[in-house]
C-alpha positions as CSV (number, residue, x, y, z in Angstrom):
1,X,25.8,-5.8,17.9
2,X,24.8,-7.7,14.6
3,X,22.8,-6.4,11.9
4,X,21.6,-10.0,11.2
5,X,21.3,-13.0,13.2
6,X,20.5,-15.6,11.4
7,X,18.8,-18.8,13.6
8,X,19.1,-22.2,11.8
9,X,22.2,-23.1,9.4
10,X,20.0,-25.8,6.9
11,X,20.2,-24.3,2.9
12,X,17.6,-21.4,3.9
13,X,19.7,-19.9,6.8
14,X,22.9,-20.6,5.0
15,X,21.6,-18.5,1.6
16,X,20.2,-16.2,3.6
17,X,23.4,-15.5,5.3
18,X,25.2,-15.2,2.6
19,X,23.0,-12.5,0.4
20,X,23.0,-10.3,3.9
21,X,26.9,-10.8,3.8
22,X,27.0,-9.7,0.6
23,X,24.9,-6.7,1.1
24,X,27.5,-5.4,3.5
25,X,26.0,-6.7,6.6
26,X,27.4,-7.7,10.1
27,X,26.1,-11.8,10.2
28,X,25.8,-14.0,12.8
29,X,24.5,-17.8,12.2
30,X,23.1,-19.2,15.3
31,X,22.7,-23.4,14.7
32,X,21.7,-25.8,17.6
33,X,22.4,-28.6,16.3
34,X,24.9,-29.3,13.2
35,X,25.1,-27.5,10.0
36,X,23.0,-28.8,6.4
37,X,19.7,-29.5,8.4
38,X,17.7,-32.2,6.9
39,X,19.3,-32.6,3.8
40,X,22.6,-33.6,4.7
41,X,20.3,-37.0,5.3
42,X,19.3,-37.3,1.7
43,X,22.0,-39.7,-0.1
44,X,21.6,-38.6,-3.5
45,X,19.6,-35.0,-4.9
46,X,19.5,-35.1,-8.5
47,X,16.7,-32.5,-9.0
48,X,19.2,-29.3,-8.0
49,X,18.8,-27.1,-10.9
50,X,22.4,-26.9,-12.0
51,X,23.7,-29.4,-10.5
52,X,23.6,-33.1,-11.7
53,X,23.9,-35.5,-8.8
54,X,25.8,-34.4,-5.6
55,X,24.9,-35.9,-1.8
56,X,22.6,-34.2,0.6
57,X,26.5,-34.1,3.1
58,X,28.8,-32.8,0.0
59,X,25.5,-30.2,-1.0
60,X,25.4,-28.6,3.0
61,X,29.5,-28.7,3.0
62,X,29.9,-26.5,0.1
63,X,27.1,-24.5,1.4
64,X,28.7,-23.9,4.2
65,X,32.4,-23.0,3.2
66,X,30.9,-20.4,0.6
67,X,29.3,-18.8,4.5
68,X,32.4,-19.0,6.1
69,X,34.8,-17.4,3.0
70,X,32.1,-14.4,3.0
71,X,33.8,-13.9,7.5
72,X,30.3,-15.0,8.4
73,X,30.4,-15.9,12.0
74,X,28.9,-19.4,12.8
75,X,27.7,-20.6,16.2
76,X,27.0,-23.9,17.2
77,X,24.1,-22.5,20.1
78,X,20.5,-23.2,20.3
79,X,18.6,-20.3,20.1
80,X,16.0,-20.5,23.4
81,X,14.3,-17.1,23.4
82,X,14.1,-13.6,21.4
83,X,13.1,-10.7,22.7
84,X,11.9,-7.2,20.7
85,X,13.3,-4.4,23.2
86,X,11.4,-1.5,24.0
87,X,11.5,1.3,22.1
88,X,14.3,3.8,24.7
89,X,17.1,0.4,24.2
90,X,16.9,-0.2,20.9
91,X,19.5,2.8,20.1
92,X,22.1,1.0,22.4
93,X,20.5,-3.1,22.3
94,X,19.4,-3.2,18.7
95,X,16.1,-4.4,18.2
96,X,16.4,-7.6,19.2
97,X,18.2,-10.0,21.9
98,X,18.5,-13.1,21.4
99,X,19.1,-15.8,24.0
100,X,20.8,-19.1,23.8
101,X,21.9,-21.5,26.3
102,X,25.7,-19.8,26.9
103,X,25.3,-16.5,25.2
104,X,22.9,-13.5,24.7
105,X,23.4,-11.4,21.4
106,X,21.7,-7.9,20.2
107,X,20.8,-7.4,16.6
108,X,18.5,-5.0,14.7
109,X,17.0,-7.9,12.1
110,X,16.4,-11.6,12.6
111,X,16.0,-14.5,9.7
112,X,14.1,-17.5,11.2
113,X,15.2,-20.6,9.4
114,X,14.5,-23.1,11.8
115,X,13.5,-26.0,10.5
116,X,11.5,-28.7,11.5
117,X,12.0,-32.1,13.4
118,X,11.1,-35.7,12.7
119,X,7.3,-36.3,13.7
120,X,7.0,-39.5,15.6
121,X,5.1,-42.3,15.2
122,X,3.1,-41.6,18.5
123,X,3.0,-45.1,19.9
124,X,4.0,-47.1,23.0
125,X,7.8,-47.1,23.6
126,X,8.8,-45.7,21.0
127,X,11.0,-42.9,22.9
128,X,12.7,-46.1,24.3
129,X,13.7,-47.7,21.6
130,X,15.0,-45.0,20.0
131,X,18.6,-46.4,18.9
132,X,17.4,-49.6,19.7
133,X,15.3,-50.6,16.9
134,X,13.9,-47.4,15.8
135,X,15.8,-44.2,13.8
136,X,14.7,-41.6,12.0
137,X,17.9,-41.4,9.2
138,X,18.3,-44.2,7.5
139,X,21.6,-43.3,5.6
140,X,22.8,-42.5,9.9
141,X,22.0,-46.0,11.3
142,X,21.1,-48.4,8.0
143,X,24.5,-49.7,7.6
144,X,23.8,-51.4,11.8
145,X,21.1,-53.4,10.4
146,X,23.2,-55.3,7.0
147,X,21.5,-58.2,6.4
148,X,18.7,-57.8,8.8
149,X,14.8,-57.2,8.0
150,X,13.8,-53.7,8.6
151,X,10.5,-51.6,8.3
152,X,10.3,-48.0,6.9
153,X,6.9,-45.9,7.6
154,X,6.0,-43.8,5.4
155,X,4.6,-42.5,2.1
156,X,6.7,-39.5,1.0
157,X,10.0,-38.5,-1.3
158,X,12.2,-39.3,2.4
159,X,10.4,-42.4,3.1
160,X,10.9,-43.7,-0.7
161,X,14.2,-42.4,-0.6
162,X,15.0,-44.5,2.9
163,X,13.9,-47.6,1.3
164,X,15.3,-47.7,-2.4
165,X,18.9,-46.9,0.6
166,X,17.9,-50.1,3.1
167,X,17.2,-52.2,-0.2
168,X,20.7,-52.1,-1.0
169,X,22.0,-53.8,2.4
170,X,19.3,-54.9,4.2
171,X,17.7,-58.3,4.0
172,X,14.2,-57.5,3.3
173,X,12.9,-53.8,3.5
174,X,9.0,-53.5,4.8
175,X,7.5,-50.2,2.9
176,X,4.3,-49.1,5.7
177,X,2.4,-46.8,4.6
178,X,-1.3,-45.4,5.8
179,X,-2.9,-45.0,2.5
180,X,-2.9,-47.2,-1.0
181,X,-0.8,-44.8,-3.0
182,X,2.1,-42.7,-2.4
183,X,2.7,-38.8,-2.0
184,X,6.5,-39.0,-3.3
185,X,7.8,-39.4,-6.4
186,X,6.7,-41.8,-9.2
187,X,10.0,-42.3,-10.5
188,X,11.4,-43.6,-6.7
189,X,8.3,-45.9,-6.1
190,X,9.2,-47.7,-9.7
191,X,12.1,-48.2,-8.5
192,X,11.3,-50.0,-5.3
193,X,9.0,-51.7,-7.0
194,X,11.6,-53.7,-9.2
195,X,13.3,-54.6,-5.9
196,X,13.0,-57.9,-4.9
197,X,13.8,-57.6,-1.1
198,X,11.6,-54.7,-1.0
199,X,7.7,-55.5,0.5
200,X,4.8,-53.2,0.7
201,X,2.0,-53.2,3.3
202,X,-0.4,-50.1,2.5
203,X,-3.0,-49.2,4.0
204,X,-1.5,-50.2,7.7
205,X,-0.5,-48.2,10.5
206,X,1.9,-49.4,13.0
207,X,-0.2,-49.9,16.3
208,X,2.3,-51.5,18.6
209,X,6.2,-51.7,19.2
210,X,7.5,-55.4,19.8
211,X,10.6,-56.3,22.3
212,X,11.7,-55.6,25.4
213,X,15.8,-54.3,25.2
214,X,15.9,-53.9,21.8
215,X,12.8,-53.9,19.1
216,X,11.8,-57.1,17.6
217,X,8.6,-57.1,15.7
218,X,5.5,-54.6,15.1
219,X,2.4,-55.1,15.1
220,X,0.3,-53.6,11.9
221,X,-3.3,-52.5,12.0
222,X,-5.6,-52.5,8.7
223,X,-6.8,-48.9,8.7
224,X,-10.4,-50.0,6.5
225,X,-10.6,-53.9,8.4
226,X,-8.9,-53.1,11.7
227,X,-7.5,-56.8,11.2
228,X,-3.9,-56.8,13.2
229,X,-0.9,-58.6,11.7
230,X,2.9,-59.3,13.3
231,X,5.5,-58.0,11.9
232,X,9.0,-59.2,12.6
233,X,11.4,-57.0,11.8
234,X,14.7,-55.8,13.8
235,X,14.9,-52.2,12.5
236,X,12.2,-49.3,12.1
237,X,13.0,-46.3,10.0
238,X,10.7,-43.6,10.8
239,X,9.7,-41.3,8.0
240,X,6.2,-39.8,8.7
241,X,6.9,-36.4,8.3
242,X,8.3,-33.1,10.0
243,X,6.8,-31.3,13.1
244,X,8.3,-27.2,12.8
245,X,10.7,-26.1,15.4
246,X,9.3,-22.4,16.3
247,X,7.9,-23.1,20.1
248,X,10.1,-20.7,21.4
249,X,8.8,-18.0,19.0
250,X,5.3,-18.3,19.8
251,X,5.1,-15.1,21.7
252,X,6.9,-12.9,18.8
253,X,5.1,-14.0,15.4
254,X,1.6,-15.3,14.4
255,X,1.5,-19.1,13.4
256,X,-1.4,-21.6,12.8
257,X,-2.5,-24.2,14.7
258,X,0.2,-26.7,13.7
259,X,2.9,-24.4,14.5
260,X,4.0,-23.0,11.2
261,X,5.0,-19.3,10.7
262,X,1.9,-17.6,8.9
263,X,3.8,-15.8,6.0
């Protein structure tokens, strides 16, 4: 019996954790996948209050061995149901079991800090070429494409960031993005700007995926003209936003039509 379970172990679930440690409480961090969440991505955050420049990696790490020096109990186990017991168990089951894929636990309060996942581009192939061509992390799988051309779609803060990364080792770096200006920062787009090797193509979509074994090319679509233009590129970086990762809490708390916990 827990009095917390925490689900997710990104910065939410890992602050979380701690303040219920801290209040006294019996903690249990449930994680499915690997520890940091998104941010252990990001190369560089310089906009931490208090902190001047540390990595996304070196950020999550510390995080994480501040959790585990409070006895927090961490679990590498993705969480694939919750139920809310009935009201004659909950004296002996807590108010809550929660299922993974080895496990069941009982608690009497649950912190949801799940995440999200990479949205994909929603074309032709692409779940076949994943590790083939395209990624979604550009600081996991840039260094494979040194000296190669690459494409990154996108037009927010992860998408600038990805590029202003590829520029640095890639041949040329393709910057795709739906609309004529950008939703990230002005600061990173300056940047990229200044980059030689570093190409923009806005107001495009990526219609088609090019190659057989391993991607080769895409194919771009004008979103006013409709005209269509090859690309060749060897390398697609994929950063078009987040989808959230709460379909197996559907049946326990409102959310809206996208999938997001109404708050």
């Amino acid at each position: 019996m827990y009095d917390v379970i925490v689900i997710g172990a990104g910065p939410a679930g890992l602050s979380a954790a701690i303040y219920a440690s801290r209040a006294g409480k019996h903690v249990l961090v449930l994680e499915g996948k690997s520890y940091g969440g998104q941010i252990v991505d990001t190369p560089k955050i310089e906009n931490y209050p208090g902190i001047r420049e540390i990595s996304g990696y070196g950020f999550a790490t510390d995080l994480l061995e501040q959790v585990k020096a409070l006895g927090v109990e961490i679990l590498y186990q993705k969480c694939t149901g919750i139920e809310q017991n009935k009201t004659q168990q909950k004296t002996r089951q807590g108010q809550f079991t929660v299922h993974t894929q080895k496990e069941t636990f009982a608690c009497q309060s649950i912190v949801l800090a799940v995440g999200a996942m990479k949205r994909r581009l929603g074309v032709d192939r692409e779940e076949d070429l994943i590790g083939k061509g395209i990624s979604y992390c550009a600081t996991c799988d840039g260094m494979f494409f040194r000296g190669k051309d690459v494409a990154v779609v996108g037009g927010g803060n992860t998408a600038l960031e990805d590029a202003l990364f590829l520029s640095n080792y890639c041949r040329q770096v393709f910057l795709i993005h739906r609309r004529d200006t950008f939703r990230g920062e002005k600061k990173r787009e300056m940047l990229l700007r200044g980059k030689e090797n570093v190409h923009f193509r806005l107001e495009q979509t990526v219609s088609s995926l090019e190659g057989e074994e391993h991607l080769c090319g895409v194919k771009l679509r004008h979103v006013k003209t409709g005209e269509e233009m090859q690309l060749s590129v060897e390398g697609v970086f994929v950063a078009v936003g987040q989808m959230p990762d709460t379909q197996c809490f559907s049946e326990l708390i409102q959310m809206d039509k996208g999938g997001y916990v109404i708050a």
